[in-house]
C-alpha positions in Angstrom: 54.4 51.8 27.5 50.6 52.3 27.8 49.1 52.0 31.4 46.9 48.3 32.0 43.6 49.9 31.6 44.4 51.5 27.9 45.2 47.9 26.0 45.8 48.0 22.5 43.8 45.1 21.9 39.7 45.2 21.3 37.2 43.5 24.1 36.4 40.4 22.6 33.0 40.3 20.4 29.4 39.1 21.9 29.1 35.2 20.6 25.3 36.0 20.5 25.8 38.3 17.9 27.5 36.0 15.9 24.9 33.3 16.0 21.1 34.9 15.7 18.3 32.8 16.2 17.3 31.0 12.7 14.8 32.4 10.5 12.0 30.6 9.1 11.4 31.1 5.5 9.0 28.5 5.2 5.1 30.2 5.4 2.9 29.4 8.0 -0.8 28.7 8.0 -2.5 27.4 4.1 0.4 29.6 2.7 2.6 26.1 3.1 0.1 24.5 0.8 1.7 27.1 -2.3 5.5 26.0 -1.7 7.4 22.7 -2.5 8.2 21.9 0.6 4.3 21.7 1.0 3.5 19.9 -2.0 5.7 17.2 -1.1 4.2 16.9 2.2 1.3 16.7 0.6 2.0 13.9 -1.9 3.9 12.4 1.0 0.8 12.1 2.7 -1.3 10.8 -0.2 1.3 8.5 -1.4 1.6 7.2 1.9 -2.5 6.1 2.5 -2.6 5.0 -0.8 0.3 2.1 -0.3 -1.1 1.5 3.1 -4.3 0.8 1.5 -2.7 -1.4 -1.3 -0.7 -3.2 1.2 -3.5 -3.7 3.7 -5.8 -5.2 1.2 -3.4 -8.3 -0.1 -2.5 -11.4 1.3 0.8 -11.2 3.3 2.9 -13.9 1.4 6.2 -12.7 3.2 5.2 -11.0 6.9 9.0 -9.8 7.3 9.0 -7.9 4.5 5.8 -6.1 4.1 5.4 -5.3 7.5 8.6 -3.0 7.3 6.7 -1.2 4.3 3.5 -0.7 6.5 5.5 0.0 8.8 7.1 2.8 6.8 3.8 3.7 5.3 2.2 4.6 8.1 5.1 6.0 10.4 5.9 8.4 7.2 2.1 9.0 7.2 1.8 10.1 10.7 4.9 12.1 10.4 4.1 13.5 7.3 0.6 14.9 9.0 2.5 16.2 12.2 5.0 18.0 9.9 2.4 19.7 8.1 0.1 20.2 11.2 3.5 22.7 12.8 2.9 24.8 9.4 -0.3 25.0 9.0 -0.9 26.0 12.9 1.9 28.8 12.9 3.6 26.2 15.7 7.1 26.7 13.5 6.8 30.7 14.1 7.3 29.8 18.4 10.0 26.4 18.2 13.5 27.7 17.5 14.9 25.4 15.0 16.5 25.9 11.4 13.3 25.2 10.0 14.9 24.8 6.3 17.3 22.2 7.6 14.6 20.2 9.6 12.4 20.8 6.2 15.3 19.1 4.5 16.4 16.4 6.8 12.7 15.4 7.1 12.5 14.8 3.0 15.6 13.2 3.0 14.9 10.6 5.5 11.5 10.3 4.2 13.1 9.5 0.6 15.4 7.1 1.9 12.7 5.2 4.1 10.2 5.3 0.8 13.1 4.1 -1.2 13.6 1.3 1.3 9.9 -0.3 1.4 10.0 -0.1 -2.6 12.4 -2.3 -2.7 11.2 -5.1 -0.1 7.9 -4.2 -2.0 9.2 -5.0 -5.4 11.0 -7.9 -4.1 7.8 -9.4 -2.9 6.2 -8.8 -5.9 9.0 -10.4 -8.0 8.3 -13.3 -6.1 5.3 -14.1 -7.7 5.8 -17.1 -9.8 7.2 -19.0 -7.0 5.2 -21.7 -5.2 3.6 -21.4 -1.7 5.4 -24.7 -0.9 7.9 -26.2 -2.2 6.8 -29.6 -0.8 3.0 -29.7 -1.9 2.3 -31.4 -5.3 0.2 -28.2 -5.8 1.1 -25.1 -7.6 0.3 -22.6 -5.5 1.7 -19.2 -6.4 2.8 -16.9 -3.6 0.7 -14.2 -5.0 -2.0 -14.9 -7.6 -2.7 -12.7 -10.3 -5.2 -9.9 -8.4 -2.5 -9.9 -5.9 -0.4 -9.5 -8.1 -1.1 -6.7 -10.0 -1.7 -5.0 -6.2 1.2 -5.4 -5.4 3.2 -4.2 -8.8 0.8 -0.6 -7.7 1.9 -0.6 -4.3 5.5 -0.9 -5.7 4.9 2.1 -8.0 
């Protein structure tokens, strides 16, 4: 029998070891600018003004609906900037977080918020040959043709 002190069985590991803090693999500073992960930020951000200016500059037939794709326009703009903003200033080099999963989660929800307003976009531009009122002996089309053809390149 062996005495208490001289156990058979090993001291239990150090959880720390197990779980080190995460690495960021994602450059810092203009370096961002050269990966993917930049360039989509980077269309993200141009994208993003570019239907914010399309969608600013029509007539708002349908309030409801293209106020959720300003909405998502600017929001993913803003975002978009911070995101880049914590590369570019070395700010993801002193936060602890798995940069590659925040990265991805960020794109992702981006995507799906995109994908979103493109559809209330192209559902207000499908909308087009309908009249403004339904009761008016005029023939008013929700969108007219300039309009129109603003809308179809805010879709795209």
């Amino acid at each position: 029998m062996l005495p208490r002190e001289a156990s058979s069985m090993p001291p239990p590991p150090n959880p720390a070891a197990y779980f080190p803090p995460p690495r960021v693999t994602l450059p810092s500073g203009l370096d961002i600018l050269r990966t993917y992960s930049g360039a989509v930020i980077f269309l993200e951000i141009l994208f993003g003004t570019i239907v914010w200016i399309l969608v600013a500059s029509t007539h708002v037939p349908l309030p409801l609906l293209q106020g959720w794709v300003m909405f998502v326009a600017v929001t993913s703009w803003f975002l978009s900037i911070v995101f880049l903003c914590v590369f570019l200033f070395g700010y993801a080099n002193r936060i602890a977080v798995n940069w590659n999963q925040t990265d991805f989660l960020f794109h992702g929800a981006t995507f799906v918020f995109y994908f979103g307003a493109f559809l209330l976009q192209a559902a207000t531009t499908s909308l087009h040959h309908f009249p403004r009122k339904f009761n008016s002996t005029t023939q008013e089309k929700i969108l007219d043709d300039h309009e129109y053809n603003i809308s179809i390149a805010a879709s795209v």
